[in-house]
C-alpha positions, -999 to +999 in steps of 0.1 A: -330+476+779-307+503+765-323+517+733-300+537+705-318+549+678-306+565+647-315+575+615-290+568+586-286+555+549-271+517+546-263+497+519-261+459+534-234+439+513-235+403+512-200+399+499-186+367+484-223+350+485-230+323+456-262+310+452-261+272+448-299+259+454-337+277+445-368+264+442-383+284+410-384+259+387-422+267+381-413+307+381-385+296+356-411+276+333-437+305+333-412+328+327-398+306+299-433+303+285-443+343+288-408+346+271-417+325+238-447+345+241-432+374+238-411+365+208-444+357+190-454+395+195-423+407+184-423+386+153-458+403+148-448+437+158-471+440+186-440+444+211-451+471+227-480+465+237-485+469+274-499+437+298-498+415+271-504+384+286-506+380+325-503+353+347-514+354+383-506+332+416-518+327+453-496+319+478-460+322+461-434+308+480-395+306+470-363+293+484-329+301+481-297+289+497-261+304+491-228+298+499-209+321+521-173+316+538-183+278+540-217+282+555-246+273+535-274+301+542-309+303+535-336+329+519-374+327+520-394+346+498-433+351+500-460+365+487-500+364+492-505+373+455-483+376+427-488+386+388-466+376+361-466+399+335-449+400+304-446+441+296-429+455+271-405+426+262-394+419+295-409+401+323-419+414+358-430+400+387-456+421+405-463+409+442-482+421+472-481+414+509-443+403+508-423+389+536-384+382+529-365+360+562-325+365+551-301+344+570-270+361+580-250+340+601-249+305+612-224+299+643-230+285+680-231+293+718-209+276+745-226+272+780-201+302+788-218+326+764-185+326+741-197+323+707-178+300+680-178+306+642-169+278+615-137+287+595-132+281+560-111+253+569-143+236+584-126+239+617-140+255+647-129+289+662-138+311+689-150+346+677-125+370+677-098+340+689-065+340+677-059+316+652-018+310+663-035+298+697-048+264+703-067+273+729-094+291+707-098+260+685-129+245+695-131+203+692-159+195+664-173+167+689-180+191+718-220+185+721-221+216+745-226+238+712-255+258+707-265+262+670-273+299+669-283+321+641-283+358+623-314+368+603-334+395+588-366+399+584-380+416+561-421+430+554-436+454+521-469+454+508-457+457+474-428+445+455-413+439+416-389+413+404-373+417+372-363+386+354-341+399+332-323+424+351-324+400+382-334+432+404-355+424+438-376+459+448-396+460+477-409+495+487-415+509+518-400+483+538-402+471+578-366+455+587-361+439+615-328+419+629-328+392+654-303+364+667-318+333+677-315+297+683-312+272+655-299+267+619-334+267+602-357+297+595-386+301+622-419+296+606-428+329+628-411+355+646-442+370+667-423+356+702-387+369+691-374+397+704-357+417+677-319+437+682-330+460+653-362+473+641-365+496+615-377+512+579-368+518+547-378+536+516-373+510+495-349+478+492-338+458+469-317+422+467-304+405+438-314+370+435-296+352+407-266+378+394-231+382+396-234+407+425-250+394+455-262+424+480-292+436+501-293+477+496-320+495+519-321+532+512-330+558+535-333+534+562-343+546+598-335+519+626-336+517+661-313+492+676-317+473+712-290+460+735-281+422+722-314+409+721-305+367+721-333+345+715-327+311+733 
């Protein structure tokens, strides 16, 4: 296995990605509900004052699926524990013992190896094929494709959401990278072989914005030679 480490500062985009599905209803009535609460103080001048009212969870879970060139992606985030806390006018999520799993990529294997990619007319093409050429146009009935997958996987003991800002920060962050068979997230990844492992100083991911992007900062990674998890 040929092993090329290096040591750099990346800022992953996610360009073009729009959010279409989550399942934070409840995170969107608490917050709702710490947010009147808030008002209250303010109406009483107490505003400032720090941990004003706190709400804590066990076992937060939260789904989120996006659009992107066609493809419909998912995002998983968990947490062991998680406090939401109203401070200083603006709500915060504090959480602990986080795992992030990031879909990249959805596109399939022929028995060849050759991979094929959906095009944003919904029709198939060979990666990297030219698109003058029939020959790289794949037949949507061929049951010899492989669904295959891109995903990151991301661990941090500690990490802050802030509603209003809609800003994701996980610090000291493991990454890893793997490719894999399937369209769904694993429910574990102890028997996958990653491409890339590595770590970052911090990372953060927007959730609900405008602008949707995974930044790690000062991230050191090691990456291995195609590691394809069948």
């Amino acid at each position: 296995m040929k092993v090329r480490p290096i040591i750099l500062s990346l800022v992953f985009l996610l360009a073009g990605i729009v959010f279409v599905k989550q399942n934070i209803a409840p995170d969107m009535k608490a917050y709702e509900e710490l947010l009147r609460r808030g008002t209250a103080l303010t109406k009483m001048g107490l505003e400032n004052a720090p941990y004003a009212f706190q709400q804590h969870r066990e076992g937060v879970a939260k789904d989120y699926w996006m659009n992107q060139k066609g493809q419909r992606l998912h995002l998983r985030l968990k947490s062991s524990d998680s406090d939401l806390v109203l401070e200083q006018s603006e709500i915060i999520e504090k959480m602990q013992n986080v795992i992030c799993m990031m879909q990249e990529e959805l596109y399939y294997l022929m028995p060849d190896g050759r991979e094929v990619i959906r095009h944003p007319s919904g029709r198939w093409l060979l990666r990297n094929g030219d698109q003058e050429e029939n020959g790289s146009w794949i037949s949507a009935e061929s049951r010899e494709l492989k669904p295959m997958q891109v995903m990151r996987y991301m661990e941090s003991d500690s990490a802050t959401y802030h509603y209003r800002k809609d800003r994701f920060i996980a610090d000291q962050a493991r990454i890893k990278r793997f490719k894999m068979a399937g369209h769904q997230l694993p429910e574990s990844i102890v028997e996958l072989k990653p491409m890339m492992v590595g770590s970052a100083q911090s990372v953060e991911l927007s959730l609900l914005g405008p602008e949707k992007k995974l930044k790690a900062h000062k991230l050191k990674a090691t990456f291995f030679s195609s590691e394809v998890n069948l």
